[in-house]
N, C-alpha and C positions, 0 to 999 in steps of 0.2 A: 959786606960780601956774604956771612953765614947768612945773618937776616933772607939775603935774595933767592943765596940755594934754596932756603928753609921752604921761601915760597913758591919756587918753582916747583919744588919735592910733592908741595900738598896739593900742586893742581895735576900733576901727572895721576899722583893719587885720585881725584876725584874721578878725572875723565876713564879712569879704568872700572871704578864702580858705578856709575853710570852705563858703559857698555852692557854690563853685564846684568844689569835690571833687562833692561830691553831685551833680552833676548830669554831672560828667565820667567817674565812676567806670562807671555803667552803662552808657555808651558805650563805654567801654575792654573791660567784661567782655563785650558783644554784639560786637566787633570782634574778639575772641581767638577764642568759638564759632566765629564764621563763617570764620576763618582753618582753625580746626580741623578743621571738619567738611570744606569746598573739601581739606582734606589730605587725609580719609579717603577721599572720595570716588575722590580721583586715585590711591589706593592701592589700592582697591579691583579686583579681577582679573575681567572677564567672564566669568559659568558659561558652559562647555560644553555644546555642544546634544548631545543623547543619541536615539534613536528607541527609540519603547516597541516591544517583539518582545509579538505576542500566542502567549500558551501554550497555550491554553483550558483549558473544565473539564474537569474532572476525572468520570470514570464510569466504573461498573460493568458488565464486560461476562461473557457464560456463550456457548461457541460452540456453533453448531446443530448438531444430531446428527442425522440419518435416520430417521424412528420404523420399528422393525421390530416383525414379529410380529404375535398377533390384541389385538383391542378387545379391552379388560379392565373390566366393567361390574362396577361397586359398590352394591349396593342392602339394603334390609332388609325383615324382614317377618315375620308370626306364624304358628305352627306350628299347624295345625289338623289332626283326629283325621282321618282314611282311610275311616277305618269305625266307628261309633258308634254302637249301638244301647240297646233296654232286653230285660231278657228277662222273658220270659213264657212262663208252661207252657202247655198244648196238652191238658192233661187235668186233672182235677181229684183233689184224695187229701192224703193224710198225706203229708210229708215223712219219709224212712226214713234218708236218708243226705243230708250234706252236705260238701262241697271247698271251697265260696265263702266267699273273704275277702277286705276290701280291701285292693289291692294286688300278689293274686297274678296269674302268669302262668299261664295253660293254651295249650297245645297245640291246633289245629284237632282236632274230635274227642273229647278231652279231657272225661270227664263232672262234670258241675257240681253235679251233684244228683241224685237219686232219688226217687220218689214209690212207697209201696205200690201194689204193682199187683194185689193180690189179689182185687180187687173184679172189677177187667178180665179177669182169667181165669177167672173163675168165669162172667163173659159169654160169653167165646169158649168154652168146653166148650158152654151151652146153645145157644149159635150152629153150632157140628160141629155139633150133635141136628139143628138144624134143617137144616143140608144134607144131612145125612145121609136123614130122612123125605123130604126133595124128592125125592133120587135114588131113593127105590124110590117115589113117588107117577110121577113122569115115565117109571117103566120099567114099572109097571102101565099106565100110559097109552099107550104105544108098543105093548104086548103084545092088550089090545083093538082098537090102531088096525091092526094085522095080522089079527085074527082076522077083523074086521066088513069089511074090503076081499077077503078069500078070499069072505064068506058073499057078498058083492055077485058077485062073480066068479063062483061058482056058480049064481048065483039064475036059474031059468028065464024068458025075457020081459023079460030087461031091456035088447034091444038097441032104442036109440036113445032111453033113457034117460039122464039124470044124475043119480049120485049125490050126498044132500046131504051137507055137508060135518061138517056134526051125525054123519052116521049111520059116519061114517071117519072121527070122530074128532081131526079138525083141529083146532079151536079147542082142543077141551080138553089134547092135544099140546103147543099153543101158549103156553097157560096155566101147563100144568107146567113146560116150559122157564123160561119167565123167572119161576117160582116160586122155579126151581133157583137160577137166575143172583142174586136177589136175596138168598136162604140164603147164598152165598157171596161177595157181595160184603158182606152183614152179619157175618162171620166173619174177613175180613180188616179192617174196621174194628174190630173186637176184637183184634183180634193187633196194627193198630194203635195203637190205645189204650193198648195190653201197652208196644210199644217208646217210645212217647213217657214213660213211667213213668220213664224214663232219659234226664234234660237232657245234650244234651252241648255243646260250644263249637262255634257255628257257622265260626268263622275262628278263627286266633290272635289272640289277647284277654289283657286285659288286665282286671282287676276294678274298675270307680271306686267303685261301692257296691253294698249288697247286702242283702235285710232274710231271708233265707232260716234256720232253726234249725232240726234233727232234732223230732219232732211236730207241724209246723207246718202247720195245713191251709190251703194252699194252692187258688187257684182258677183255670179256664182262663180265661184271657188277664190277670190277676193278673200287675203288674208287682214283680216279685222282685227284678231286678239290672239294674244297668247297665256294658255291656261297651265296653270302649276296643280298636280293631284295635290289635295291636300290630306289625305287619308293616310298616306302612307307614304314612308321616306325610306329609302337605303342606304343604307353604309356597305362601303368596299375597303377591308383592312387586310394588311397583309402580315404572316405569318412564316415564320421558320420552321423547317423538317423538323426540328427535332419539337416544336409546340405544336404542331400539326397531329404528332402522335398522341397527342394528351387530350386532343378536342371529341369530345363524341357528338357528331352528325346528328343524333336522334335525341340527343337528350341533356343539351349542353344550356346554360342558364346566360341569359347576355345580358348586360348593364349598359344603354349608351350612356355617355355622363358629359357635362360642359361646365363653364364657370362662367357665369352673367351676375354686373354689377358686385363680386363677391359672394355670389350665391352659386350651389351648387343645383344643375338642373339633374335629373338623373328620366329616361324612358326603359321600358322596358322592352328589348329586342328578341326577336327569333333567330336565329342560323339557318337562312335557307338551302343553303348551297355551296360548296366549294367552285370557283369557276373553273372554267377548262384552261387559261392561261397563266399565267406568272406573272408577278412586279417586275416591270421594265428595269427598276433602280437596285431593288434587295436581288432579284432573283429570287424572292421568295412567294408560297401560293396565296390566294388572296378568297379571302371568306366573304362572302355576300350574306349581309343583316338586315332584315326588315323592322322596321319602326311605324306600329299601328299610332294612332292618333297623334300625331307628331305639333298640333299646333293646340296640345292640351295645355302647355304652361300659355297663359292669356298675354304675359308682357313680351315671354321670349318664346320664341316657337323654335323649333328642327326646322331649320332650313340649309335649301343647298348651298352648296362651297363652304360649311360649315366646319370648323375642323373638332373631333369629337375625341373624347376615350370610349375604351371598348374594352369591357372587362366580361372573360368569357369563363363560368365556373366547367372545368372540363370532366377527365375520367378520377375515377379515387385511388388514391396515392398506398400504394400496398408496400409493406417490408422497405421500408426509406427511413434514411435518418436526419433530420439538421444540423447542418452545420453552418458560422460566417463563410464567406467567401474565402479573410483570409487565416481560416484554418486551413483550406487545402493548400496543400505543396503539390508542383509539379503534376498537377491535376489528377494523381492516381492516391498519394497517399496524406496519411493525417499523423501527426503528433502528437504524443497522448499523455499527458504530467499521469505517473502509473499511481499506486499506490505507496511504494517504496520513495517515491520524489525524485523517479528517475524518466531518463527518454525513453518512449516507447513508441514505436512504429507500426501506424496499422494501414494494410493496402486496402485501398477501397475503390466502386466503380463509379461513375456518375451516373444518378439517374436522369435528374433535371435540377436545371437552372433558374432561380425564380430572381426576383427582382433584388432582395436582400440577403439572400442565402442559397444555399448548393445544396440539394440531397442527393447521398449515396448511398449505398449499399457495400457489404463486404465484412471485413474483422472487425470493423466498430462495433459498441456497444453504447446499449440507451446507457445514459448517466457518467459515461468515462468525462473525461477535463481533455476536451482539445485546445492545445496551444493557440492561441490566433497570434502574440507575437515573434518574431526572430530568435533564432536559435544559432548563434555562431559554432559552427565548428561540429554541427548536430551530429550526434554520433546513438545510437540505442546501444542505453546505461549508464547516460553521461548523469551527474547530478544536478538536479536542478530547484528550484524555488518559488512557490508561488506567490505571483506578487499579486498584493493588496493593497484597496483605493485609498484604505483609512492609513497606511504607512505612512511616517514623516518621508 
């Protein structure tokens, strides 16, 4: 029986210190933490306070140049014929001889064709006949009109008389004259008729088509061919008010230009005339070019419906400056990386717009750094940084 108590005694014992782990144990491990961490803390060193340096952005700049020299106008347009007709004979006949083919070139002058003229000379011989009997019908008439003013002259009684005009012969004088005149102007339209038998090229020409063959009777005013000038070709390009002011009328240089096979053709134009209408499509005015010798290049010639360049050197370009396109802002003003490396704001106006670049005028100056890239947040004063192509 002591043995039993003994052992009950020692488990009551046990189970009481046991309790008391468990519940001392998380106390002891949250008292170590809080020791621990109170250590880190007091170990711990204060960062250093630092001031941020502003760098700014980064941008692209191209420095301004002076624009010299004249406007340089870029335009284009279609080549149309100078002179263009249809031909048509003047008399009518057999065809005897023919030159016409399409494609060729003739010569002002230049005979195209022939028509038998045998017909028309056998006219003009009966036509001589005919002035031939005038002049002695008019000098019979002349010969009476002498004789019948003597017999008046002598006739006794005839003072403060008038003779009539019948009995001297006038009318009938009158008669035969323009008997004459009309025998010989009938003889020259025979001899006319003779040379028109022989087409020839009214300008230098060129052949587009042609229905003409040796036997071919042909008829007056019967269209036969059609002729292209070959002398000369026009261009019709249009232009905008604001490159209209740049062109000078009297004294402006023209370039037509093409590309055949990879080759560049280039002639050299006049500016005849502004016309009196507008482009249907721009609304804008349209300059009329003349092109002398236009079938100078031997492989490729200026021809119509051609489509061409047209490079027009105009007036000269005073107090203007260069800049890219996209330097300008807001069309009025420019950017400017200053000396200090800061933004700098200059109002400028536009003078003209060329193909690659804008000149203006205003607070620019030759040599400043205008920005051509973005600027966020642009402010004049901000800081900023010029960037470079050789940067990593």
């Amino acid at each position: 029986m002591n043995d039993d108590g003994q052992l009950i005694e020692k488990e009551v014992t046990d189970d009481k210190g046991t309790a008391r782990l468990k519940w001392l144990l998380p106390v002891v491990i949250i008292a170590v933490g809080v020791v621990a961490m109170g250590g880190m803390i007091l170990a711990k060193k204060t960062p250093e306070r630092t001031v941020a340096v502003e760098r700014g952005q980064f941008v692209e700049t191209v420095p301004v140049v002076r624009a010299e020299g004249r406007a340089h106008i870029v335009t284009h347009g279609t080549v149309t014929p100078f002179q263009q007709m249809d031909l048509v004979p003047r008399v009518s006949g057999y065809v005897a001889t023919d030159n016409l083919e399409a494609g060729q070139l003739f010569e002002k002058g230049a005979v195209l064709f022939t028509i038998d003229a045998e017909d028309y000379r056998l006219a003009a011989v009966k036509a001589e006949a005919q002035v031939v009997q005038a002049e002695l019908s008019l000098e019979e008439i002349r010969s009476k009109a002498v004789s019948a003013r003597l017999e008046w002259e002598r006739m006794p009684g005839r003072e403060g008389m008038t003779p009539s005009p019948l009995l001297l012969y006038e009318p009938q004088l009158a008669a035969a004259e323009a008997q004459l005149k009309g025998a010989r102007a009938d003889l020259a339209a025979r001899r006319l008729d003779i040379r028109r038998c022989t087409v020839t090229a009214p300008f230098a020409c060129r052949v587009l088509a042609e229905t003409v063959a040796p036997g071919q009777f042909v008829s007056q005013g019967m269209k036969v061919a059609s002729l292209l000038g070959s002398g000369r070709m026009d261009v019709v390009v249009p232009v905008t008010a604001e490159e209209l002011a740049w062109v000078a009328m009297d004294r402006a240089e023209v370039t037509v230009r093409t590309r055949a096979g990879g080759e560049t053709l280039a002639w050299k134009g006049t500016l005849v005339r502004r016309l009196a209408d507008v482009d249907a499509d721009g609304r804008m005015a349209k300059l009329l070019i003349r092109v002398d010798d236009p079938y100078g290049h031997e492989a490729n010639a200026l021809v119509p419906n051609m489509y061409v360049e047209v490079d027009i050197l105009g007036r000269e370009i005073e107090n203007a400056l260069a800049i890219p396109f996209e330097a300008l802002v807001d069309g009025r003003q420019v950017y400017v990386l200053s000396a200090e490396k800061t933004l700098a704001v200059r109002d400028v106006r536009v003078v003209r717009r060329q193909k690659e670049q804008v000149l203006v005028s205003g607070d620019l100056a030759d040599g400043e750094l205008a920005i051509t890239s973005g600027v966020a947040g642009a402010a004049p004063g901000m800081k900023l940084r010029q960037w470079e192509a050789s940067r990593p």
